[in-house]
KOLROSE-293074 format. One record per residue (C-alpha): residue in three letters; x, y, z. Coordinates in nm, 2 decimals. Each point is the difference from the previous one (the first is absolute). Layout:
BEGIN
{r ala, {X, Y, Z}}
...
REM end
This chain:
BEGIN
{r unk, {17.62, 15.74, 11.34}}
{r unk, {-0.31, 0.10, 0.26}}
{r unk, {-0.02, 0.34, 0.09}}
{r unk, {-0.22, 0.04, 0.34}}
{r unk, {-0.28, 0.22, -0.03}}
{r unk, {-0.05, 0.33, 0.13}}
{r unk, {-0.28, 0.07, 0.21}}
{r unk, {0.05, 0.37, -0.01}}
{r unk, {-0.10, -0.01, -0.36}}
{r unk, {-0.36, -0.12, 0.09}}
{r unk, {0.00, -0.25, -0.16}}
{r unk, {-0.03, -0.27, 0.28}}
{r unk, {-0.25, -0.10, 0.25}}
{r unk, {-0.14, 0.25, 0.19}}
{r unk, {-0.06, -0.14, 0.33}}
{r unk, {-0.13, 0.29, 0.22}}
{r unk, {-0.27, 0.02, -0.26}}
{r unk, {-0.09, -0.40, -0.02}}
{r unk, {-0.37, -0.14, 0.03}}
{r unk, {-0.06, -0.36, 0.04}}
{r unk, {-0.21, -0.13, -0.24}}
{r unk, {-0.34, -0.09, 0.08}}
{r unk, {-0.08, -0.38, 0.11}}
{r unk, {-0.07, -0.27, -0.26}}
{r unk, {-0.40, -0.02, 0.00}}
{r unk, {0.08, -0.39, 0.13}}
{r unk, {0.18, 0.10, 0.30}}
{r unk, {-0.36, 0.26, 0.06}}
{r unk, {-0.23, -0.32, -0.07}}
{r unk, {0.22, -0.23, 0.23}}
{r unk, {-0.02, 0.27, 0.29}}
{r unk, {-0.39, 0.03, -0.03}}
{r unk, {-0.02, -0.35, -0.02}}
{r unk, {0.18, -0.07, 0.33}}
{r unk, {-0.21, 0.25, 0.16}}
{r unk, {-0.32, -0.15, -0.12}}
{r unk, {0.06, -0.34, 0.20}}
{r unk, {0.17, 0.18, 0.25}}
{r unk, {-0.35, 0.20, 0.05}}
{r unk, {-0.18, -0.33, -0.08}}
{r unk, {0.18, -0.15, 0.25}}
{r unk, {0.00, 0.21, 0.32}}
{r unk, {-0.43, 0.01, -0.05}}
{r unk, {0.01, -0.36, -0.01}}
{r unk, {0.17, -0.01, 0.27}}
{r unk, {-0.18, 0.25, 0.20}}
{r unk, {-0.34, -0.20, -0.09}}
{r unk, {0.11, -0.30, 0.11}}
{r unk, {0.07, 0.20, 0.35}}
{r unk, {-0.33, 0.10, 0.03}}
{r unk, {-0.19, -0.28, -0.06}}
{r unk, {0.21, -0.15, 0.27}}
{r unk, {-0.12, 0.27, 0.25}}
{r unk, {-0.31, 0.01, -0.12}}
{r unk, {-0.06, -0.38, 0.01}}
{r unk, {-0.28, -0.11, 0.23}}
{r unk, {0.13, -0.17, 0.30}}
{r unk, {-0.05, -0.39, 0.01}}
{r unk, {-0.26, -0.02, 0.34}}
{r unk, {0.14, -0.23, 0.25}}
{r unk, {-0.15, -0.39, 0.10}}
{r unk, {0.11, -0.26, 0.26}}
{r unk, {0.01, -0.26, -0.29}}
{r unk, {0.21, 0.19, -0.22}}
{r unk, {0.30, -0.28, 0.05}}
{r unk, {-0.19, -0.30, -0.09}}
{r unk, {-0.16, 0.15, -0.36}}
{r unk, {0.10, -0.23, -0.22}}
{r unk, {-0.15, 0.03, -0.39}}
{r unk, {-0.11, -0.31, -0.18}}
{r unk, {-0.16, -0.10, -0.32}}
{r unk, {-0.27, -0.22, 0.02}}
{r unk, {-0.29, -0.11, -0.21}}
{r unk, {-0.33, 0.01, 0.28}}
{r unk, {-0.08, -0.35, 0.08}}
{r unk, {-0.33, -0.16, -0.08}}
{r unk, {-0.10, -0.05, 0.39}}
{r unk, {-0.36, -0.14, 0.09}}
{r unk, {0.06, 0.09, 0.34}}
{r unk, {-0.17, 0.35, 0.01}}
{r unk, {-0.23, -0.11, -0.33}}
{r unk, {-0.25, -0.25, 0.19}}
{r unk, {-0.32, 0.09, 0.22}}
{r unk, {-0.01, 0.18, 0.33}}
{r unk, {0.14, -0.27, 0.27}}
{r unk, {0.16, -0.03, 0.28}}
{r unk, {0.31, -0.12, -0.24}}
{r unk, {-0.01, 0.33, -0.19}}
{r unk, {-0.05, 0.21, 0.35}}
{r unk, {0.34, -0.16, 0.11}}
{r unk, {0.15, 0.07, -0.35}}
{r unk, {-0.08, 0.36, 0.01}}
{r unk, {0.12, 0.01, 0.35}}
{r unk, {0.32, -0.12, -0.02}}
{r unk, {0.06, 0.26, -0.27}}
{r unk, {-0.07, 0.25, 0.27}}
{r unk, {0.12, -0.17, 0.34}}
{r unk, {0.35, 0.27, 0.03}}
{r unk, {-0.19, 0.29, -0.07}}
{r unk, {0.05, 0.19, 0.28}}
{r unk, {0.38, 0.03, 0.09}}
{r unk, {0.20, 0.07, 0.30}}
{r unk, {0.35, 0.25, -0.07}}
{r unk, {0.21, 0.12, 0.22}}
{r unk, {0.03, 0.37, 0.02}}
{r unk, {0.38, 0.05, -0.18}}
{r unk, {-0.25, -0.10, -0.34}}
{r unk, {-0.35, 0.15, 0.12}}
{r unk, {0.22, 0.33, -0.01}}
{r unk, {0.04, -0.03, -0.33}}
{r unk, {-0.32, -0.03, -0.15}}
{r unk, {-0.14, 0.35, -0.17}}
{r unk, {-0.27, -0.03, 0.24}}
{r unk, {-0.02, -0.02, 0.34}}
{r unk, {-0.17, -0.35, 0.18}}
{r unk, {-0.08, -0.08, 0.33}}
{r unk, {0.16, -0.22, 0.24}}
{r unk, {-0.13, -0.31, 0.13}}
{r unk, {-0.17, -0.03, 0.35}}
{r unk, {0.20, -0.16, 0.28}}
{r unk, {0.27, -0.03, -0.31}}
{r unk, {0.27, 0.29, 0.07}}
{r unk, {0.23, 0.08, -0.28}}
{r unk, {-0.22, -0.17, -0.24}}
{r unk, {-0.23, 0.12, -0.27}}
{r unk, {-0.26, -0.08, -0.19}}
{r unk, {0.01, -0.05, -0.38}}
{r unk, {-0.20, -0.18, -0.32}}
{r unk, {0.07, -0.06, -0.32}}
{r unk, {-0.23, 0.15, -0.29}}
{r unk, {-0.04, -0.33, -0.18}}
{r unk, {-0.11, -0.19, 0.30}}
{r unk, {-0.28, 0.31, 0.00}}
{r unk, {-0.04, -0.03, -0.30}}
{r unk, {-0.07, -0.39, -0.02}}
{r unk, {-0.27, 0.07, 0.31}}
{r unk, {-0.18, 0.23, -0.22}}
{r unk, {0.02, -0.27, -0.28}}
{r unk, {-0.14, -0.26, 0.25}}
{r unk, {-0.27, 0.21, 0.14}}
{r unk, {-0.11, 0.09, -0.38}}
{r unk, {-0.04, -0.39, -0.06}}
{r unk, {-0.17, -0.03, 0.35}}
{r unk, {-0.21, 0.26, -0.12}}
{r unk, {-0.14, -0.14, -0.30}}
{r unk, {-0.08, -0.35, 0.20}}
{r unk, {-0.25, 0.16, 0.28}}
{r unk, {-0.17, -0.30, 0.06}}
{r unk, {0.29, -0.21, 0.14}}
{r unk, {0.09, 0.31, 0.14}}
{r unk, {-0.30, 0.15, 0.16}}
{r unk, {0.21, 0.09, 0.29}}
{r unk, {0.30, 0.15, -0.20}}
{r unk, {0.02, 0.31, 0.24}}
{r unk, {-0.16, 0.27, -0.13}}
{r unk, {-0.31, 0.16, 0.23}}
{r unk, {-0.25, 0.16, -0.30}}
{r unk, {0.03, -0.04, -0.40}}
{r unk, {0.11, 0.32, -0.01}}
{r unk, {0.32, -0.03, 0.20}}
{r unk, {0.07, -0.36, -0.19}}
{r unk, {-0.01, 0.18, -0.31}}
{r unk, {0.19, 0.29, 0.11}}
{r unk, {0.27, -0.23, 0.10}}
{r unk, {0.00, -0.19, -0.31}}
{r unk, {0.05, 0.34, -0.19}}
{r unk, {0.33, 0.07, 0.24}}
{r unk, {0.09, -0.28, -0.13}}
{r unk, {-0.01, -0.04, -0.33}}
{r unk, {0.12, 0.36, -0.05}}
{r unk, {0.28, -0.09, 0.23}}
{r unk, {0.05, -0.27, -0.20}}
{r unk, {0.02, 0.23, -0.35}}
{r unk, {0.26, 0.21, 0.11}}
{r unk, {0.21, -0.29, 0.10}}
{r unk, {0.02, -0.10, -0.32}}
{r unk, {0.03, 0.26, -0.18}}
{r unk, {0.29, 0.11, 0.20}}
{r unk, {0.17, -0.36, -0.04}}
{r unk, {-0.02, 0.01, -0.33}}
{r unk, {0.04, -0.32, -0.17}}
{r unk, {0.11, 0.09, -0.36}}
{r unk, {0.00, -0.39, -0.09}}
{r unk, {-0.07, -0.09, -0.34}}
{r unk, {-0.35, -0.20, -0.12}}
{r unk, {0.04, -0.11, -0.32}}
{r unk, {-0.34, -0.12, -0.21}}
{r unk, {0.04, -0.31, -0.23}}
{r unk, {-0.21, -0.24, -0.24}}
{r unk, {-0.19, -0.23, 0.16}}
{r unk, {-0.13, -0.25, -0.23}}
{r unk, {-0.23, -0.20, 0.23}}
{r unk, {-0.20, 0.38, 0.03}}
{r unk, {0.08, 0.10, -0.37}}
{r unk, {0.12, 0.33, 0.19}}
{r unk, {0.29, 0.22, 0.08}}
{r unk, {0.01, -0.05, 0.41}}
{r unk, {0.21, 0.16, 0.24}}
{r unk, {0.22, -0.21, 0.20}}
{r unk, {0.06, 0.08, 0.32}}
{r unk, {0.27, -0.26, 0.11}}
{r unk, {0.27, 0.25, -0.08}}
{r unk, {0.31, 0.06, 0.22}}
{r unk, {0.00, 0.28, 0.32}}
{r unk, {0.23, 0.19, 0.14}}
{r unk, {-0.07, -0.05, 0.39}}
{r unk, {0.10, 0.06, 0.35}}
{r unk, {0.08, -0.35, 0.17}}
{r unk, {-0.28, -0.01, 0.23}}
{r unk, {0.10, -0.32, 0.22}}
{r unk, {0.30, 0.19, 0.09}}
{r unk, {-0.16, 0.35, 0.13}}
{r unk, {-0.28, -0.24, 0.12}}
{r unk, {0.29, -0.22, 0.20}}
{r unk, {0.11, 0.31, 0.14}}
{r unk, {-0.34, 0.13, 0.12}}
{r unk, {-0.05, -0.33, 0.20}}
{r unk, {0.33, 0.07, 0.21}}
{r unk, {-0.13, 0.37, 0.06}}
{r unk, {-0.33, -0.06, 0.08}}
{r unk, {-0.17, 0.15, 0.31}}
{r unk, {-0.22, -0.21, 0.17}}
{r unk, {-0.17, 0.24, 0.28}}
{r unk, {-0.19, 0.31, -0.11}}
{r unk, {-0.21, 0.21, 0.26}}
{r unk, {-0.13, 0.31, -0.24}}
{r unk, {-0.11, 0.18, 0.31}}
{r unk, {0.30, 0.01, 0.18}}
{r unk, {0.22, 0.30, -0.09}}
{r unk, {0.31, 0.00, -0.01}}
{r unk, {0.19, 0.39, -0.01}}
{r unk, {0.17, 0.08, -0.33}}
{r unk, {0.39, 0.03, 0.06}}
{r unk, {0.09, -0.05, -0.35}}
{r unk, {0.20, 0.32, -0.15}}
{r unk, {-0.19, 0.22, -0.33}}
{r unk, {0.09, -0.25, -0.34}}
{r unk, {0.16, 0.23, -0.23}}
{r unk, {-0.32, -0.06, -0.23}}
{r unk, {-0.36, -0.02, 0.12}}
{r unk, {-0.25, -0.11, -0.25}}
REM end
């Protein structure tokens, strides 16, 4: 037969005296675990927060809906290789024909600097594209170095011609080395040359220039008086450069 135990005896539990043991070292390793990724986590996620605030705002252009990217190998084009001619002078020109551009104020507010409207044009501003400046100060370089077909080519004194073609070409630095084109040129054996050359008929990753050029021509102002002016209405842009 069982006989139930007497507590009195003390021989049981003591329960107002009972200590939980102390956690299995696993349990301790799990729990400091946890809050490693926890911690590695939450910083994560805090840097990803600010770079987001701290992330330089994209500046604003008119064309911004029509930027399409392409790849393209650059043509071989004899159009802009051959001698100073009328041919060429047209060339050139038609690159730079929608230069100057005519935008109504709702996107002349939004540039991140202020412009000036057009004379006799209210509610309209004018605007131009960099690379339309920068393909004048890439024609004007090549004018430049052709002086005598272009005796006349609108510069007064040496001094100011050569000042100009300075603007220019340092205008025409930064350009590029702000759009910068990270294609690849790779070198291979030629053996007509019994050399390593680098070939330069490698792919591009471009801006589709018919299409901003396309939407230049709808834009384009065609009357300009500089010496009219006109009063500035157009509110502070949030950034002035």
């Amino acid at each position: 037969m069982y006989q139930q135990l007497s507590v009195e005896d003390g021989d049981g539990p003591n329960y107002e005296n009972f200590t939980a043991a102390p956690p299995r070292r696993g349990s301790r390793t799990i729990l400091a675990l946890l809050l490693v990724i926890f911690l590695e986590t939450t910083l994560l996620l805090a840097g990803a927060l600010h770079r987001e605030r701290v992330a330089p705002p994209k500046l604003y252009t008119p064309v911004h809906g029509v930027l399409e990217d392409v790849i393209q190998v650059f043509p071989h084009d004899d159009t802009f290789l051959q001698e100073p001619s009328p041919a060429l002078d047209e060339a050139w020109d038609n690159l730079q024909q929608y230069s100057k551009l005519r935008l109504p104020r709702s996107e002349a507010k939004l540039f991140p600097n202020k412009t000036s409207g057009i004379a006799g044009d209210p509610g309209y501003y004018m605007a131009e594209l960099e690379i339309y400046h920068q393909l004048h100060c890439l024609n004007q370089i090549r004018q430049a170095l052709h002086p005598t077909y272009y005796p006349n080519w609108g510069m007064h004194t040496i001094g100011s011609r050569e000042s100009h073609v300075d603007h220019c070409v340092e205008r025409i630095r930064q350009g590029l080395m702000c759009n910068v084109d990270t294609s690849v040129l790779v070198w291979e054996w030629n053996p007509t040359f019994n050399e390593t050359r680098v070939r330069l008929r490698v792919p591009h990753q471009c801006k589709n220039f018919s299409k901003i050029h396309e939407w230049t021509r709808d834009k384009l102002m065609t009357s300009f008086d500089r010496y009219t002016h006109v009063p500035d209405d157009l509110p502070t842009p949030p950034l002035i450069y």
